[in-house]
C-alpha positions as CSV (number, residue, x, y, z in Angstrom):
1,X,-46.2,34.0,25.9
2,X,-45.4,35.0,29.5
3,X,-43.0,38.2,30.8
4,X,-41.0,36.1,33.6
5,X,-38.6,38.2,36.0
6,X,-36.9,37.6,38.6
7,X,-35.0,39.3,41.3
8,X,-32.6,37.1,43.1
9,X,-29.1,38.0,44.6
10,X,-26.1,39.1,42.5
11,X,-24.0,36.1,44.4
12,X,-26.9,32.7,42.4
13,X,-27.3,35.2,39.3
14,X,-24.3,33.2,36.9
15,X,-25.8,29.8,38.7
16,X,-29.1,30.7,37.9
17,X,-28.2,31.5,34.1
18,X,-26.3,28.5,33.8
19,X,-28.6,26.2,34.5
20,X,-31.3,27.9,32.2
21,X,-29.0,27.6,29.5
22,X,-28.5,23.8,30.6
23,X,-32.2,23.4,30.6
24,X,-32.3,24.8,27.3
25,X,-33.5,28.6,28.1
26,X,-30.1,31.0,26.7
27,X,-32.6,33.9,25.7
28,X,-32.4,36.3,28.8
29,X,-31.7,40.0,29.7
30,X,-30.2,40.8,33.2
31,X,-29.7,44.4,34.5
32,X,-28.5,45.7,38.0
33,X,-31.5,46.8,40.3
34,X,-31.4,48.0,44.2
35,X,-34.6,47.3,46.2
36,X,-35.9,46.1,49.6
37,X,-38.4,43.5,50.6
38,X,-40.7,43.4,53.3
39,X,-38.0,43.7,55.9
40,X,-37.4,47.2,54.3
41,X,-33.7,47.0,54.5
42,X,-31.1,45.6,56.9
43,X,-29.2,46.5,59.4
44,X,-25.5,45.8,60.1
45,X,-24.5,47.6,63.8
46,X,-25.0,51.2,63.3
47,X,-25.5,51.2,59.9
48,X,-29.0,50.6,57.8
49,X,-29.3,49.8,54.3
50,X,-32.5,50.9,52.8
51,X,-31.6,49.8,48.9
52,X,-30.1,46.7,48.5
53,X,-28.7,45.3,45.5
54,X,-30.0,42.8,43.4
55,X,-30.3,41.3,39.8
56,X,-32.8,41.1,37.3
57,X,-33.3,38.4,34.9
58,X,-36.4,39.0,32.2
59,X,-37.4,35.8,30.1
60,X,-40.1,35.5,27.5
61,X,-41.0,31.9,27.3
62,X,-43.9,30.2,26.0
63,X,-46.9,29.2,28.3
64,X,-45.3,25.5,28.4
65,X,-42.6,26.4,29.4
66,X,-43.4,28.9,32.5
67,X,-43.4,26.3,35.0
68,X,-39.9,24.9,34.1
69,X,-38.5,28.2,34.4
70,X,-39.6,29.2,37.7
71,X,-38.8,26.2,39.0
72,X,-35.3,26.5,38.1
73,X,-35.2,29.9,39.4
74,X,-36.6,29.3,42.7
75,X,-34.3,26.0,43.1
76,X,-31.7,27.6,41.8
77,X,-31.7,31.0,43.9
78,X,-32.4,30.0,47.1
79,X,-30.4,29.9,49.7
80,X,-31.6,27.9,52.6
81,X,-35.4,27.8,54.0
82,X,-36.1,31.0,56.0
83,X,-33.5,33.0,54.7
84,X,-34.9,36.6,53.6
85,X,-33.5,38.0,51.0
86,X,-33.9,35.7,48.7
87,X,-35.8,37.7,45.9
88,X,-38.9,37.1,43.9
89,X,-40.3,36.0,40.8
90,X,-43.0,38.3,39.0
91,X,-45.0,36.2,35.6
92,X,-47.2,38.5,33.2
93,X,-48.8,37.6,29.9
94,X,-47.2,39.0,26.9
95,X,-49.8,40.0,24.2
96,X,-47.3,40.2,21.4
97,X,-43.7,40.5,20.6
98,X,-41.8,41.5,17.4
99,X,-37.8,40.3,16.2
100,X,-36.6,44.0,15.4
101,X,-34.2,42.9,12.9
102,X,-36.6,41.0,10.4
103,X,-39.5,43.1,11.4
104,X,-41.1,39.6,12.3
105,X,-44.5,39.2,14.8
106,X,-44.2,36.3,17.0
107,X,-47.3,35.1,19.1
């Protein structure tokens, strides 16, 4: 099994999800986050901003299906080419997971 997040702007987050859920991937958990990337922050005029907001989508998927995933991610969260900003995708192995209700090991 592999841990897949990704980071991407709030604006592609219910495109992003929709089309995992077309492609047959509903399980997901998204949360708020703030960050910066290597540009650390932006600036607008006067003004700097040193956190900026993002989302956070966490998958577990299975090895097979790691490849699908990102790619709908990255096609789906991108904006243009050479656009920063954009966010990231992060993919660790999961050594094992358990279904709290049924007490159940999955592998």
């Amino acid at each position: 099994m592999q841990l897949i997040r990704a980071i991407i702007r709030p604006e592609k987050t219910t495109q992003v999800i929709t089309e995992l859920l077309h492609a047959g991937f509903p399980a997901l958990t998204k949360m708020d986050v703030v960050g910066r990337g290597k540009q650390k922050g932006i600036t607008i005029g006067d003004m700097h901003y040193d956190e900026i907001p993002k989302q956070m989508i966490l998958i577990v998927a299975r090895d097979e299906d790691r490849e699908t995933i990102t790619g709908i991610i990255m096609r789906t969260a991108r904006t243009g080419e050479g656009h920063f900003g954009d966010g990231r995708i992060f993919v660790s192995p999961v050594e094992k997971a358990w279904t709290i209700s049924s007490g159940a090991e999955e592998l």
